[in-house]
Every structure is written in C-alpha cells, then in structure tokens.
C-alpha positions as CSV (number, residue, x, y, z in Angstrom):
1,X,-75.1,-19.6,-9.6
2,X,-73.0,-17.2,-12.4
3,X,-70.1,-15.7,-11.2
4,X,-69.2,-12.6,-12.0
5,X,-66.9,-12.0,-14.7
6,X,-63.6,-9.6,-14.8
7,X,-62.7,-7.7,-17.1
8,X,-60.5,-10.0,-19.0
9,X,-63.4,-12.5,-19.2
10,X,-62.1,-14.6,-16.2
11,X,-64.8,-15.8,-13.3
12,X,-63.7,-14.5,-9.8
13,X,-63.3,-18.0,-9.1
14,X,-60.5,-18.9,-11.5
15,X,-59.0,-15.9,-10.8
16,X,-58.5,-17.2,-7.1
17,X,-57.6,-20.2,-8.3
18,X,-54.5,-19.1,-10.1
19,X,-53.5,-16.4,-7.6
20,X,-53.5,-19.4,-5.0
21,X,-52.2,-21.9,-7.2
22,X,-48.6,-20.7,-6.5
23,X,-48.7,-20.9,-2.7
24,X,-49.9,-24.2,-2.8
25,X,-47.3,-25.3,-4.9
26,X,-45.2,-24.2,-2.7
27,X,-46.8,-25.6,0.3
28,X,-47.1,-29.1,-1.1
29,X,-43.1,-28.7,-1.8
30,X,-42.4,-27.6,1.4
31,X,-44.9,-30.6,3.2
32,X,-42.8,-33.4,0.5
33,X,-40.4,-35.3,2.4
34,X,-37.0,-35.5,1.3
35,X,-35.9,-39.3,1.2
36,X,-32.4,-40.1,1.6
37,X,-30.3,-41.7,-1.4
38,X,-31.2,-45.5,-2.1
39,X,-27.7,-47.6,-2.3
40,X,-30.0,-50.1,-3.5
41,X,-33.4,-50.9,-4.5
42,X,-35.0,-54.2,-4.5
43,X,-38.2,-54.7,-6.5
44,X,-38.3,-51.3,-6.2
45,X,-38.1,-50.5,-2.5
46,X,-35.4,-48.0,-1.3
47,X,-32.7,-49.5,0.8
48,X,-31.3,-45.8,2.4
49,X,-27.0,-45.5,2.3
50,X,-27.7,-44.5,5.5
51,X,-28.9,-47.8,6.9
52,X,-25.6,-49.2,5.6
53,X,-23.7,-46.2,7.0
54,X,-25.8,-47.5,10.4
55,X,-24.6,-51.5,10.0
56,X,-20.6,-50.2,9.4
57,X,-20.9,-48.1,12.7
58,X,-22.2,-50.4,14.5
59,X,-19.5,-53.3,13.4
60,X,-16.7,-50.9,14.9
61,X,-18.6,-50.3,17.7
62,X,-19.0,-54.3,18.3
63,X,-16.0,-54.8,20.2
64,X,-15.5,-55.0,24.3
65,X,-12.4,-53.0,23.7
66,X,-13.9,-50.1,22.2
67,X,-14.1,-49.5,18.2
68,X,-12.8,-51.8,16.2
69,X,-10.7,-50.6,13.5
70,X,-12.1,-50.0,10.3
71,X,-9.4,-48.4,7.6
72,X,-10.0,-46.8,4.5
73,X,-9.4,-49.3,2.1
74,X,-11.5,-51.9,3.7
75,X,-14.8,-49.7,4.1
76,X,-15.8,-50.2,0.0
77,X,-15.6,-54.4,0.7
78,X,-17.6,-54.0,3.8
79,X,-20.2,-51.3,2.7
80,X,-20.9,-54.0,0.1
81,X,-21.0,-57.0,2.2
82,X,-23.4,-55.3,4.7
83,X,-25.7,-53.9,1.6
84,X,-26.0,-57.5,0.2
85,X,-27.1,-58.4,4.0
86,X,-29.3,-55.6,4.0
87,X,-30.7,-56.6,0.4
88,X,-31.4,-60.3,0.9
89,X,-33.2,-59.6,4.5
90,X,-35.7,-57.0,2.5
91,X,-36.1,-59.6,-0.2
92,X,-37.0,-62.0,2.7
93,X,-39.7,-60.1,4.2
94,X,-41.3,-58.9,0.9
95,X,-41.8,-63.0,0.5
96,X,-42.7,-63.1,4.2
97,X,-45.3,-60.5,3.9
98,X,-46.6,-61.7,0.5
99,X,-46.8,-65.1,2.7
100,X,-49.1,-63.4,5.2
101,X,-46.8,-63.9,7.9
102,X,-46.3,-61.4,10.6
103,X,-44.5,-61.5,13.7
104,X,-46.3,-59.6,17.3
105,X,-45.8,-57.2,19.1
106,X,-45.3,-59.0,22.2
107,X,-42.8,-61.5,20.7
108,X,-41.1,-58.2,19.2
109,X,-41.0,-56.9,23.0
110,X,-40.1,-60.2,24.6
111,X,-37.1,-60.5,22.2
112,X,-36.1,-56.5,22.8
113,X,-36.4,-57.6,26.6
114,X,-34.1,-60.3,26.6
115,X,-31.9,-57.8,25.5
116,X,-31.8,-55.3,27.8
117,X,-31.3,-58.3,30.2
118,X,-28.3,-59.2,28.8
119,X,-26.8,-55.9,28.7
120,X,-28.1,-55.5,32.6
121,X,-26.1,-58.4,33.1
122,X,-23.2,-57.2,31.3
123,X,-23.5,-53.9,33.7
124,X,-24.4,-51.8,31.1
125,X,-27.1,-49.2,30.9
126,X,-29.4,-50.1,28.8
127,X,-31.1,-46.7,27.5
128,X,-27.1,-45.4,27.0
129,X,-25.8,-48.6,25.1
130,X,-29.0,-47.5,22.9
131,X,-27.7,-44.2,22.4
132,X,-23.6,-45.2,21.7
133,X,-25.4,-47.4,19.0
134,X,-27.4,-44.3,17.7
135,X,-30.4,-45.9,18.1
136,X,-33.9,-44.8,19.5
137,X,-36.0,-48.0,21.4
138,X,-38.4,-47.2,18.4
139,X,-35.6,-48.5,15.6
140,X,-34.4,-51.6,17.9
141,X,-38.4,-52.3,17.5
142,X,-38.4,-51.7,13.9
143,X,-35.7,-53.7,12.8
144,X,-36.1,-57.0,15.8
145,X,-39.2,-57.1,14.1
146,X,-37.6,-57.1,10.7
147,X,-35.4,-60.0,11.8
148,X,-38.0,-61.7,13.2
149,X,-40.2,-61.9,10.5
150,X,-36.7,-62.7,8.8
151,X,-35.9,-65.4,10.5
152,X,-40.0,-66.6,10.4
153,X,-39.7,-66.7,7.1
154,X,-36.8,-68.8,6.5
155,X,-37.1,-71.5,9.3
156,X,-40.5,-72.5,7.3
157,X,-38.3,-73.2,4.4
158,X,-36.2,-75.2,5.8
159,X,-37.6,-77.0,8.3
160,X,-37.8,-80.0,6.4
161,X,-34.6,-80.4,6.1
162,X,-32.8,-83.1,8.6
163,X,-29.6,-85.2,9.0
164,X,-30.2,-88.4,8.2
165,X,-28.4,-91.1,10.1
166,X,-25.7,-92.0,7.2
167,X,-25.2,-87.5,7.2
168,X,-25.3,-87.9,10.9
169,X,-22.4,-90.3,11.3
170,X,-20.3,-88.6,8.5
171,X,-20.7,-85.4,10.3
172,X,-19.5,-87.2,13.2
173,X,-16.5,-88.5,11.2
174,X,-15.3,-85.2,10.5
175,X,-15.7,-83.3,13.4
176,X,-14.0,-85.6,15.8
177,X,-12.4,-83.2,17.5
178,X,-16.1,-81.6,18.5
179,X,-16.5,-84.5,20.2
180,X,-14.3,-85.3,23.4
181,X,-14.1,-84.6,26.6
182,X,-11.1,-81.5,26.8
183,X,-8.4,-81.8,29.2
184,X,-9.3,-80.8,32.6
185,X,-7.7,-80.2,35.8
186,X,-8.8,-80.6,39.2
187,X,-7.6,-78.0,41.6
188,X,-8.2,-76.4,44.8
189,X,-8.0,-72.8,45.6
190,X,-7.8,-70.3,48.0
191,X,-8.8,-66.3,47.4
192,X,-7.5,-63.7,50.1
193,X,-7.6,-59.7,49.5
194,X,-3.9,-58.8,50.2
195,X,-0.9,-59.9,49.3
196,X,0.4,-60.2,52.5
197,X,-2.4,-61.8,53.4
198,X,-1.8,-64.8,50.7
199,X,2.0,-64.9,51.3
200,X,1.0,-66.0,55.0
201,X,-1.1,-68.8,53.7
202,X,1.6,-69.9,51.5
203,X,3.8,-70.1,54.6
204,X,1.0,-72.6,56.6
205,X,0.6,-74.4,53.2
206,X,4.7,-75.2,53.3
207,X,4.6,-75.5,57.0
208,X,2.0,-78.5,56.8
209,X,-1.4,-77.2,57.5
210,X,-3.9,-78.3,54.9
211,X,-5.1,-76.7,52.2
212,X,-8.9,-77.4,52.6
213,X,-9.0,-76.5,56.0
214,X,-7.0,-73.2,55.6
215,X,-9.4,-72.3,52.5
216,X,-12.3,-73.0,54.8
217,X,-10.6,-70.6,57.6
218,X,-9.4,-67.7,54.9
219,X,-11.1,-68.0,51.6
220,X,-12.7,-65.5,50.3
221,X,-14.2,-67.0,46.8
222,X,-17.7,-69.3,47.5
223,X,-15.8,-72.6,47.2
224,X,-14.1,-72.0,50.6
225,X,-16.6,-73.6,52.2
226,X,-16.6,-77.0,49.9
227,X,-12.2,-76.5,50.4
228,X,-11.2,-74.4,47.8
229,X,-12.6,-77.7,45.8
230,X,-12.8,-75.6,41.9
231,X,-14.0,-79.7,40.7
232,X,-12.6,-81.0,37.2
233,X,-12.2,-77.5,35.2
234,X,-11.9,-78.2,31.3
235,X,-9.0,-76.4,29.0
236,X,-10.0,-72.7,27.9
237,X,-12.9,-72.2,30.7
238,X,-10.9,-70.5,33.3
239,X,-9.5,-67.0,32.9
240,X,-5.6,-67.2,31.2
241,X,-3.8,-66.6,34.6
242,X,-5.4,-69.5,36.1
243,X,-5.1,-72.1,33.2
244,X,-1.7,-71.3,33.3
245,X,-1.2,-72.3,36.4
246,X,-3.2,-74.8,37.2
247,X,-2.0,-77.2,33.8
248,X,1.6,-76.3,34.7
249,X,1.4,-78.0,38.4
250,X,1.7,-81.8,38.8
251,X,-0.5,-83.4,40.7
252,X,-0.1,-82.6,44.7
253,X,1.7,-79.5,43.8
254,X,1.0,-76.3,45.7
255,X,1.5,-72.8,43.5
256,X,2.9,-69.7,44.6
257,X,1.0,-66.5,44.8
258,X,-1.3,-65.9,42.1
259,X,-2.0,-62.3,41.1
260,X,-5.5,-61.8,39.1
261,X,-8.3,-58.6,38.8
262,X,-9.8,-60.8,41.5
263,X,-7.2,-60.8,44.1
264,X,-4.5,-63.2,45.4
265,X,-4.8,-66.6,45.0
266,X,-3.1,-70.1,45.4
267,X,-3.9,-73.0,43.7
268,X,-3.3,-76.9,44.7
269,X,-3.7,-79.8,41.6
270,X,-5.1,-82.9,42.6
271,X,-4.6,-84.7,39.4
272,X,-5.2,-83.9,35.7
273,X,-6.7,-85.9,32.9
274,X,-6.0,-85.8,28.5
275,X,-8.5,-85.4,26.7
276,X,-10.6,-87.9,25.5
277,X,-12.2,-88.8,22.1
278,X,-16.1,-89.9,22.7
279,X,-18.0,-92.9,20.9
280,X,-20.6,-92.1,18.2
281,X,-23.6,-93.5,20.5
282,X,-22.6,-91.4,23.6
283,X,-23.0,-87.8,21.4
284,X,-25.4,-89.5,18.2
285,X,-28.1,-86.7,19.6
286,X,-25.7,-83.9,19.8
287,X,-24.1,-84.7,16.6
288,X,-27.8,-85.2,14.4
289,X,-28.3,-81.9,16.1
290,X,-25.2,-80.4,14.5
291,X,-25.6,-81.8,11.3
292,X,-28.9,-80.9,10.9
293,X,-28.3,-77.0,11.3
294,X,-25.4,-77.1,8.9
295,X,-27.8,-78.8,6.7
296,X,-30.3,-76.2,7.1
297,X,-27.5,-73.5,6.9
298,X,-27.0,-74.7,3.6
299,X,-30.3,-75.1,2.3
300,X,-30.8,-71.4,3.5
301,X,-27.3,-70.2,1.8
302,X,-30.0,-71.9,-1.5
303,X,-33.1,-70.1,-0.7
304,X,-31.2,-66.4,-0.4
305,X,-29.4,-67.6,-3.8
306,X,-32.3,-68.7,-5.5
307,X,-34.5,-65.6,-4.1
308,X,-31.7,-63.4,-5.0
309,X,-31.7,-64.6,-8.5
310,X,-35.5,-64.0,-9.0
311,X,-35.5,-60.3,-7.4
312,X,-35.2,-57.4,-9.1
313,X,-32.4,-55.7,-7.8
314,X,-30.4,-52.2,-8.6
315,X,-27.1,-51.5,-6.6
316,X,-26.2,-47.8,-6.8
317,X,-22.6,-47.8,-6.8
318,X,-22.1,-44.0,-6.7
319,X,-23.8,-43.4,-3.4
320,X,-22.7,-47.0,-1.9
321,X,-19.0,-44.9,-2.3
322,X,-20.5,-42.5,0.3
323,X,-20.5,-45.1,3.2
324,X,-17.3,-44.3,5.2
C-alpha cells in the first residue's frame, strides 16, 4: 500500500509520526521514575541517602526512654558508620544471590511474627510501633528478608569454624569472671497495696508473728503462697530498689517498708552467699560455645573485609552530608 504524499514530499504517516513524536516524549518523561540520590553504589547498585536517613532515625528512636540524642556533630560519623553497614549487607546478598540462595516467604513471615510477639509482650501495638518507625509491614518484609538472606549467607562461611579445645580453655582463661556463680541472696517478701497496709505488717513482724505465715495471710505477689520464699536471687536480676535492700540486710534481718511501682513491700534475708569462681569441666560446653562464636565473629569481621576489598564501591560524599 502507497501512502499518499503531502505537499512537502512527506507520507501521511511520517507526518503523524513527528506530530506525535513530541507527546510521547513527554509521556515517557512523565511515566520515568525519579530515583532518589545514591550515597553509595556498590558494583553498581544504588544504595538511596534515604535508607541511611531511615537507619539514623531509627537509632534515636531505639531507646525505652524516648529518642536518643543525636547532635549535630556526631550525625557525619554515624551516617558513615550506618552506610558502611548498609554497603557490606548489599555486598552480601549480591554473593548470596549469585550463590543461589534465597530465603522463603514463610521463614520471612515466621521471623516478622516473632516480632510482633515480642512487641505484644512489651504492650506495644504492633501496627503503631510500625508506623513511629516509619515503616509499612511491606518494608519490615523487604528488609527481614534482606537480613535473612544476610545472615544465610554468612553462617555458610563460617560454619567451619570451631574452638578447639586448647582455644576453648584459653577462652576460659580469660573470661573468668563469665564464669561464676554471682552473689545471691535469699529473701522472703511480702507485697500489700497500701501503705498503711504494710506499716501493720511490719508491726506483727516486730511483734513476733512469722513472716511466712503473715505473707501467706496478706501477700499479694504469687510467692505468698510458698511464704514470701523469692529463693536464691543472683546480683543485678532484681529491680534496683530491691537489690538494695535485700544485699544490705544480714541474715535474719527484717527491712522496713519498701516503696516500688509495684507497691509496698518488706523483705526478710535468710542468708547470702559470694560469689563463686566455677571449674573449667563444670562450664567446658558453655565456654566451647563462647569461643566458638567469637571465633566465627572474627572470621566473619574477614569475609566483610575480604568481600569489601574485591567490591566495586563508590561513596558519594556530597549527598551522604544530606543525612541529618
């Protein structure tokens, strides 16, 4: 088939052509995504300064007291530490996935699960501690399975790696102190509601009555029915208030009344033990186990290096500055 020709010589159909050549340009323009600055590339993928942005906010939101405080003089050392995190995990999973490893989805959900558990069990929402952290349960996907894969990858190359039994007993050797029983304390306690309510007690408790049958009577904590019996508590489990007291009485001694966010309490020692150094053979398990992840720690501090070192990597200094 011959098109006809205008008058300039041109077919219809070029003519078309050019008049719509413009709108498409502009259409395939408009359809182009814009992709955030790269504070880094590695072998030629884009690490966003918005994913490091994401890491910093997310370090002063990790505190139980609110943010944590960040000033401005410490954000350009940080925005680089969390970027050099950021870089060796993508140099990781390009190895992982030129491996042919790949993580599911159901260990990606059963490990975003566990999660939200924990938070439950913290008493916190989950979908709103996902929102104060910015994040959609689509990203927590993304990047668990990141770190999954992550993780995948490097436990397959070290895995070989184990204490041996001369490593295991030096390990022990230094870390002595990892290995004893703490000072502990063995107390009895009882928990009442009011203050006046505790003040009476104390009044039986220095008029004679005995403590584990009063805590049985008036406690309000679960070990009122075994006495008030707390069993031998070690150094640095119990909450400040308590320690306090309870390593400050002498065996027999009766407190006074205890003030905590859990009520009123009072607490009776019945003896108190030092701490005390075990053998080798009664923690040789425990301490292989120990040496061996230190040993594996190490070798993977190697494989990042050594990774690191082979990777083509660029570090865009000007953006990284727009962290804040």
């Amino acid at each position: 088939m011959k098109f006809p020709l205008h008058p300039g010589g041109r077919s219809a159909l070029v003519a078309v052509g050019l008049l719509l050549f413009p709108a498409a340009c502009r259409r395939a323009a408009q359809q182009a995504p814009v992709l955030p600055p790269a504070a880094a590339t590695v072998n030629g993928a884009a690490i966003p300064v918005s994913r490091v942005q994401v890491e910093l906010d997310r370090m002063r939101r990790g505190t139980d007291n609110g943010e944590a405080k960040v000033s401005a003089q410490e954000v350009p050392k940080l925005a680089r530490a969390l970027l050099d995190a950021l870089i060796d995990r993508a140099i990781v999973l390009q190895r992982a996935k030129a491996a042919g490893m790949s993580v599911s989805e159901a260990e990606v959900q059963r490990a975003t699960d566990a999660l939200a558990d924990d938070a439950r069990k913290g008493g916190a929402a989950w979908n709103e501690q996902l929102a104060q952290a910015g994040q959609s349960a689509e990203q927590l996907s993304d990047e668990m399975r990141e770190r999954l894969l992550a993780a995948r990858y490097v436990s397959e190359q070290t895995r070989a790696e184990r204490a041996s039994p001369a490593e295991t007993r030096a390990y022990y050797d230094t870390h002595r102190a990892g290995f004893e029983d703490p000072e502990a304390v063995h107390c009895l306690q009882i928990a009442l509601r009011a203050p006046d309510e505790a003040k009476s007690v104390l009044d039986q408790l220095r008029a004679g009555v005995a403590f584990d049958k009063l805590a049985r009577q008036v406690g309000t904590s679960p070990d009122a029915r075994a006495g008030g019996d707390l069993g031998w508590v070690a150094k640095g489990t119990m909450p400040k208030v308590f320690e306090d007291t309870c390593f400050s009485l002498a065996a027999g001694k009766i407190s006074g009344v205890v003030q905590s966010s859990y009520g009123y309490h009072v607490f009776k020692s019945l003896g108190r033990r030092a701490a005390r150094p075990k053998k080798f053979e009664e923690v040789k398990a425990q301490a292989e186990r120990r040496a061996t992840a230190e040993k594996r720690a190490q070798a993977e501090r190697q494989l990042l290096h050594q990774l690191r070192s082979t990777a083509e990597v660029k570090i865009n200094d000007p953006i990284l500055a727009q962290v804040r």
